[in-house]
Structure formats: C-alpha cells, structure tokens
PAZAPA-4460 file (N, C-alpha, C; in steps of 0.05 Angstrom, whole numbers, plus 32768, in hexadecimal, padded with zeros to 4 digits):
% residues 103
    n_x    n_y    n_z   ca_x   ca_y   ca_z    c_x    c_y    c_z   seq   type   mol
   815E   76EC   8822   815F   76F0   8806   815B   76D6   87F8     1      X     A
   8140   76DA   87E6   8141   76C5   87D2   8152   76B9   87C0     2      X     A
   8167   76A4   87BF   8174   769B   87A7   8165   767F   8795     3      X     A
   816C   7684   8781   8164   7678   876E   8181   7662   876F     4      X     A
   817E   7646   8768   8192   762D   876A   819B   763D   8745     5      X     A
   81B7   7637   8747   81C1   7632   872D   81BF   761D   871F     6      X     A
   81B6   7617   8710   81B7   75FB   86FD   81D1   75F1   86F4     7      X     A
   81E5   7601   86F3   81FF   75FD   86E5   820A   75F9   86F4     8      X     A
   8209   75F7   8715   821C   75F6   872F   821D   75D9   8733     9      X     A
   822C   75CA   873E   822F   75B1   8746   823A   75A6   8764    10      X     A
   823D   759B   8766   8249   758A   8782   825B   7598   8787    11      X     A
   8274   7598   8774   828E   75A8   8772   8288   75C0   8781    12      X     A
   8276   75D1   8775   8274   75E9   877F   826E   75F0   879C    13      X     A
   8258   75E0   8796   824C   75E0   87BB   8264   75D7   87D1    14      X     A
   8277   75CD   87CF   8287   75C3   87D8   8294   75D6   87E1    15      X     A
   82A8   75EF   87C7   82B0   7602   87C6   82AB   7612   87DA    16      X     A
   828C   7619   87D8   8282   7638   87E5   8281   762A   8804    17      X     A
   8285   7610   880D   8278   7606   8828   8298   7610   8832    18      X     A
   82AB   7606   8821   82CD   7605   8827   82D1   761F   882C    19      X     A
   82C5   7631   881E   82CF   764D   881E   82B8   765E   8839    20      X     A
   829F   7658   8840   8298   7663   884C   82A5   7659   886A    21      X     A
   82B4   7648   8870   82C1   7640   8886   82D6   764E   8891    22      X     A
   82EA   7653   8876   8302   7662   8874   82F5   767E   8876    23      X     A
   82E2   7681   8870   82D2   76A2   8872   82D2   76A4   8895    24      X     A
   82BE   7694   889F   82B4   7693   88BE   82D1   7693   88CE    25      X     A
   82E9   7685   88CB   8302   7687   88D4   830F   76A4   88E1    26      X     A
   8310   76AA   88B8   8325   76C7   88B3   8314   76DD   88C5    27      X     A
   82F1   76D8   88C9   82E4   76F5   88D4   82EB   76EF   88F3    28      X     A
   82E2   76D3   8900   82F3   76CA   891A   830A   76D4   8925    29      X     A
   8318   76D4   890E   833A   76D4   8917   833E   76F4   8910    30      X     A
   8329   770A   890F   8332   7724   8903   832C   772E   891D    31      X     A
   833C   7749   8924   833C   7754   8941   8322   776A   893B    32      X     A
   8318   7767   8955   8301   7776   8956   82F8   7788   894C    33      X     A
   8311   779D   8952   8313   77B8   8948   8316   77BB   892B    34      X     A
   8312   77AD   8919   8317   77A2   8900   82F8   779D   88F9    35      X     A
   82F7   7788   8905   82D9   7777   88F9   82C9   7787   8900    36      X     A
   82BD   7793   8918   82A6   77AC   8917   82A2   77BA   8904    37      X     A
   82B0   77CA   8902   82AD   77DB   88E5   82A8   77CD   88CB    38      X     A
   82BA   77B8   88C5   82B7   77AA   88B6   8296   7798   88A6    39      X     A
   828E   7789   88C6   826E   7787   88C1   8260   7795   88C5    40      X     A
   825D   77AB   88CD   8250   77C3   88D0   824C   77CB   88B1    41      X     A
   825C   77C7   88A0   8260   77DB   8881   8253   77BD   8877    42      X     A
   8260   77A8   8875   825D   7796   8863   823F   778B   886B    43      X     A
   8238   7786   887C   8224   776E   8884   820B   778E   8891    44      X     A
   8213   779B   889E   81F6   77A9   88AB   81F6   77C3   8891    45      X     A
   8211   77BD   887A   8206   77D5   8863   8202   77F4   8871    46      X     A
   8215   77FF   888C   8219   7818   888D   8225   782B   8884    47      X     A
   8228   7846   8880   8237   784F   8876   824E   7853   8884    48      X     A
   825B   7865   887E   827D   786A   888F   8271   787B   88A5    49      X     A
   825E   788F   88A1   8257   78A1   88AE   8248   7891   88C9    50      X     A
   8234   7885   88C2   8224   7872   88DC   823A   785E   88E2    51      X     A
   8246   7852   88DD   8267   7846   88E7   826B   7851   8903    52      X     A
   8278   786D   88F7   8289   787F   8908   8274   7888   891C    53      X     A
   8260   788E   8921   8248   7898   8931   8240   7880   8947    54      X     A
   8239   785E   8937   8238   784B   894A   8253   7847   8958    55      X     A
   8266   7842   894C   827E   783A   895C   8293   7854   8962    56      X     A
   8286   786D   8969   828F   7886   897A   82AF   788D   8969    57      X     A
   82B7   7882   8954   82D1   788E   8946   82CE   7894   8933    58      X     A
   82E8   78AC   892E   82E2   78B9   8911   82E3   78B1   88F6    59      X     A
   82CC   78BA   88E7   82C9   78AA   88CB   82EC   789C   88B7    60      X     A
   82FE   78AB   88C0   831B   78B0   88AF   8326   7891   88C4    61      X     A
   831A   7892   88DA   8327   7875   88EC   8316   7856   88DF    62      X     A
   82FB   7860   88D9   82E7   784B   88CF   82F6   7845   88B9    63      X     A
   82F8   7851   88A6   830A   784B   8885   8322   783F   888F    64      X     A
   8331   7845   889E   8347   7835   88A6   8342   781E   88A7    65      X     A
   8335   7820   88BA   8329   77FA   88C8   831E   77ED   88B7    66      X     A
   8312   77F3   889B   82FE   77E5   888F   8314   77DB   8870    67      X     A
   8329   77EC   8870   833F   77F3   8862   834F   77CE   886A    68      X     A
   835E   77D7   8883   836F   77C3   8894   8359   77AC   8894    69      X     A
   8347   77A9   889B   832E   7790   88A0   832D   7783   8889    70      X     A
   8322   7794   8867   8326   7782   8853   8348   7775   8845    71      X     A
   8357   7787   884B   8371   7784   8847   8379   7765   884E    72      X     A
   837A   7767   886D   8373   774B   8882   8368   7735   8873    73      X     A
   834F   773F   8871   8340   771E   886F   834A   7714   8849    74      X     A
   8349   772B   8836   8358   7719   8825   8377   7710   8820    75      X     A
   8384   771B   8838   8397   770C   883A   8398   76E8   8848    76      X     A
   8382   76EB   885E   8382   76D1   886A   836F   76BF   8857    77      X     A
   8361   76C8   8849   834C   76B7   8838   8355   76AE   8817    78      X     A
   8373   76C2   8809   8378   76BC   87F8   838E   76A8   87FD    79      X     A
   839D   76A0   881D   83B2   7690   881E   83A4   7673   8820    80      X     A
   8390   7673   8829   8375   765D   8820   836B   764D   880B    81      X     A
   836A   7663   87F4   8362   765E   87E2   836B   766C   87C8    82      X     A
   836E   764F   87BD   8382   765C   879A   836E   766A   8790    83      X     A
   8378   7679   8777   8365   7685   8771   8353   7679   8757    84      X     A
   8360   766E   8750   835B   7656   873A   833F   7643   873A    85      X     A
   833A   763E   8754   832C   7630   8761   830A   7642   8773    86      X     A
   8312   7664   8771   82FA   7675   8778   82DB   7667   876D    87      X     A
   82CA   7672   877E   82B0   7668   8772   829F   7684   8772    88      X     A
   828A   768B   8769   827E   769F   876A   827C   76AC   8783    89      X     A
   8272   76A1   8799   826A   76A4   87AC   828C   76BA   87B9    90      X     A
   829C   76A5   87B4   82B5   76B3   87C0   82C2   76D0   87B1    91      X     A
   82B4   76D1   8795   82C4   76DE   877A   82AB   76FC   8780    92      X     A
   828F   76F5   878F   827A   770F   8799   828F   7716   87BA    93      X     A
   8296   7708   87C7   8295   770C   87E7   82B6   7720   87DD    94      X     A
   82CB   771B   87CC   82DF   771C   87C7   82DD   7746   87BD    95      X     A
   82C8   7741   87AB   82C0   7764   87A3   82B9   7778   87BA    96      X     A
   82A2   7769   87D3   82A0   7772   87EA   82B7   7778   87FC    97      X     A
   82C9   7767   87F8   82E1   7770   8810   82F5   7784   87F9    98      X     A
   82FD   7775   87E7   8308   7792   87D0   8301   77AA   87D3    99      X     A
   82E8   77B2   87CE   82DB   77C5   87C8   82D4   77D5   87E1   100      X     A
   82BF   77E2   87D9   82BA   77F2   87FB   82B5   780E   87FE   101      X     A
   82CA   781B   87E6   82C5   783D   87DE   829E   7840   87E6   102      X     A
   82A1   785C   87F2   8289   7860   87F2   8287   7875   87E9   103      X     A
***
C-alpha cells in the first residue's frame, strides 16, 4: 500500500510509531497461539468468521471467542505500555482494529 509522508509528522512521531510497533511485535509474540490464529486470520489475511472456522476446523461461536479474548489481550498488554496521552495515529487506527471486529 501506497502512503503518502505527512508533512505535519516529525521526529517525535516517528519515534512513537517505531516504540509502539515493538510493543506491537512483543504483545502478538507473547499471545498464545490459539488466540493469535484467528486473530491474524480476521485482522491481517481480512477473513470472515465463517472462512476462520472452515480454515482452522472450529466452530464459528469458538472463532468470536478467540478473536474476542485475542483483542481483549493485546489491549491490555499494549495499553500497560503506553499512556494514552502519548497515542499516535498509527496506534489510535491499530487500537479501532483490535476494539472493533463486529462483522
């Protein structure tokens, strides 16, 4: 994906999203498997609940669980990280992704 540089962003920032994509690579590290499958499966390969439950052989109501418990997880280990005071875009888009999720 093409991004365009912000003009308004600075050192500070870049700093930010480098700090936070670390603590990102960590919290997905440190998440148990059975968690994170489902999890990048929805977030990163964009499947539905339905192809979820079909690739990884369990029922759609177990996938919502896991993707449920998975975002729950990581913004608990990524908000003890990081104040909130201090969010940058990057973390304030990745933050709606793990929130969010209804399909």
């Amino acid at each position: 994906m093409l991004q365009i540089a912000d003009p308004h962003r600075g050192p500070e920032d870049e700093a930010i999203d480098g700090e936070f994509s670390k603590d990102l690579e960590e919290a997905l590290h440190s998440t148990p498997d059975w968690m994170l499958s489902p999890f990048l499966l929805r977030e990163i390969e964009e499947m539905s609940y339905k192809e979820i439950a079909q690739v990884l052989q369990i029922p759609m109501g177990t996938v919502m669980s896991r993707l449920s418990r998975a975002r729950q997880l990581l913004v608990k280990k990524l908000s003890v990280k990081n104040r909130p005071s201090v969010r940058s875009s990057s973390q304030q888009s990745l933050g709606s992704a793990i929130e969010g999720g209804a399909e």
